[in-house]
N, C-alpha and C positions, 0 to 999 in steps of 0.2 A: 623551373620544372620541379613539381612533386617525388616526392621517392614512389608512391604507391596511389595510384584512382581505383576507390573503391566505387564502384556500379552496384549500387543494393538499393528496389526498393523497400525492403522491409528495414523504417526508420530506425525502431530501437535496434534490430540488430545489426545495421550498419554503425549504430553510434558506439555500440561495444565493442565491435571488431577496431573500427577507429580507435577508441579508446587503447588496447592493445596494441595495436602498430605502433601507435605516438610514443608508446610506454617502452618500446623497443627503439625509439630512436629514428623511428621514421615519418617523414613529414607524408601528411595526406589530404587527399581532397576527395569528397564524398559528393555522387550525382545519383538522381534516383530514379532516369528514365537514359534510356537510349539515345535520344535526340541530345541531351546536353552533355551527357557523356563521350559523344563523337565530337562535338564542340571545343568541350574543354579538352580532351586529348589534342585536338587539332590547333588549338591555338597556343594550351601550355606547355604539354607532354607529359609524360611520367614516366617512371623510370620498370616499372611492374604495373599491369591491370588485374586486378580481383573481379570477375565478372560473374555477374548470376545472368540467368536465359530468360524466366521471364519476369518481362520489364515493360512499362508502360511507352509508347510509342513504338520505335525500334527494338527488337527483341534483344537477348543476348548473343544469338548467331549473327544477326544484324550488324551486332556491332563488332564480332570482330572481326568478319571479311572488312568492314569499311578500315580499321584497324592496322589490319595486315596489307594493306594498297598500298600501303605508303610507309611503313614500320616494321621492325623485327622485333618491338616491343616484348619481352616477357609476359604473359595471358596464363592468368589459372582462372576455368571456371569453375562455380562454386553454386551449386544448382539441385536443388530438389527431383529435377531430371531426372532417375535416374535407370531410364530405359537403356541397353545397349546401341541403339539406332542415336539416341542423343549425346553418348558419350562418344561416338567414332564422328559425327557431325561434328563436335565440336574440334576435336581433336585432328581431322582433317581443314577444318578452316582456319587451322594455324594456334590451335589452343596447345601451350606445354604443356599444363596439368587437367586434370576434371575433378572434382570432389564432390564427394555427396553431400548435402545437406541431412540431417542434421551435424557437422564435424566438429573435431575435436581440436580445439585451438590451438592447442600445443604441436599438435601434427601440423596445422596451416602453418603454423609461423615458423617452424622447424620447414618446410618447403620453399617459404620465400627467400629464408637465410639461406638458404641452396643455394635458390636464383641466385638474390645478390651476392654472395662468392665467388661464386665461378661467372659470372656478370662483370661486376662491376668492384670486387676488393680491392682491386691494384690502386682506385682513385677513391672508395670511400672509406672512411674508417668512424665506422659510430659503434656507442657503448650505449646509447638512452637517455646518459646526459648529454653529453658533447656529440657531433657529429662533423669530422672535417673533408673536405673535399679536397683531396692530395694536388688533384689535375688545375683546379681553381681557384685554388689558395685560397678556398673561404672555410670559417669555421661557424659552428652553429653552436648557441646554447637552448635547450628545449625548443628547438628548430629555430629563434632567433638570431638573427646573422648576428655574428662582434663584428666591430670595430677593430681590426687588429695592425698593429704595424710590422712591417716583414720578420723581424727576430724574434716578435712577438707569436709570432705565426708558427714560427721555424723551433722555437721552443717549445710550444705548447705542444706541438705534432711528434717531436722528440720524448715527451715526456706521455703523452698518451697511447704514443707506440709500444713503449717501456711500461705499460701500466701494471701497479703491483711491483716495480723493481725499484730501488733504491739508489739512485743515481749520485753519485757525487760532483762536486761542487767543478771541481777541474776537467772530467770528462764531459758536463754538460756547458763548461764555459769553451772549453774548445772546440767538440763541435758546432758551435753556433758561431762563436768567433775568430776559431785558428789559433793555432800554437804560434803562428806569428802575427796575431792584430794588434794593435797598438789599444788596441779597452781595455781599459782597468778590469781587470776580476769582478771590481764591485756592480758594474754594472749587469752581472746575472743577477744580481739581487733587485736591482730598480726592475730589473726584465719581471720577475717572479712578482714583486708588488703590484706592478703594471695587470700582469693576470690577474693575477685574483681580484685585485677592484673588476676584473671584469665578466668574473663567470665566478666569486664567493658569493655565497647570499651574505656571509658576513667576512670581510680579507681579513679582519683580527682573526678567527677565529676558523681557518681554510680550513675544508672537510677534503677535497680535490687535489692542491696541490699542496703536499704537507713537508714540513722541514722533518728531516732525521738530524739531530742535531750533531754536531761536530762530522757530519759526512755529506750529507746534500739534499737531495729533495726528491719525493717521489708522487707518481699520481694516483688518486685511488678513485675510479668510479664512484 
């Protein structure tokens, strides 16, 4: 499942909105009619639909009664429309938002970070690098799944929660391993080498997870 199905068919501006979402941390899938739009929600889901009205086959009212038959999906349409008749349509067939076209992208994406808060915060947590899913135990780097093994998981989520905060070396070896486990201490440090081989563009050289030296380690977006 995508975080966000942008419905636009005007290409480049669907490619630049894309562009923006991604750059926010959010994965997306771009459709540029109606018909495949019902499709790909129906077969993959997503988590927020961006919808414009008109659209080649199926309209954008079109699509989101078929939308809301089967979904509570979050729906902002985002429409050149911008008659009062089409904005209570829309908004009666189950659309949250309406926006006019031409809008201001700092206002869209300032609304979707709404949605997703009061949606969906409790299970995701992204920044634009990283993005983990609490509920799934999966983490993503520039939407690419890692590979991660459970403490590897459990630290990185520790440490991205805390982001910006300076963690030391004993409170993050105890939450991940217990005031009473039988691991060596050392093995935070294999845990921290472990990440960053896996989300450093360079592990000599971590921009993300950084040492504070003589105290512990912190993450930096």
């Amino acid at each position: 499942m995508v975080d966000i199905l942008v419905v636009e068919d005007n290409i480049e501006m669907a490619a630049l909105l894309c562009d923006f979402l991604e750059a926010d941390g959010y994965s997306v899938k771009h459709c540029a009619d109606g018909d495949s739009s019902v499709n790909s929600f129906e077969s993959e889901g997503a988590r927020l639909v961006i919808l414009d009205i008109m659209l080649p086959s199926l309209d954008g009212f079109a699509v989101c009664r078929k939308i809301r038959e089967n979904a509570n999906t979050p729906i902002i349409i985002v429409s050149a429309k911008t008659e009062k008749d089409d904005k209570l349509n829309g908004l009666i067939l189950g659309a949250d938002d309406y926006i006019e076209k031409p809008y201001d992208i700092d206002i869209l994406l300032a609304k979707i970070k709404g949605i997703f808060t009061r949606r969906y915060q409790t299970d995701i947590l992204s920044d634009g690098f990283l993005k983990i899913d609490k509920s799934k135990r999966i983490a993503y780097k520039e939407n690419t799944p890692l590979d991660l093994r459970q403490k590897e998981f459990d630290l990185l989520l520790l440490l991205a929660e805390n982001a910006g905060k300076t963690l030391s070396k004993d409170y993050l070896f105890n939450q991940i391993w217990g005031f009473d486990s039988f691991s060596e201490p050392q093995t935070l440090t294999v845990h921290i080498k472990w990440l960053r081989q896996k989300i450093e563009a360079n592990p000599k050289k971590p921009e993300h997870i950084v040492t504070v030296w003589g105290v512990g380690y912190r993450y930096e977006r």
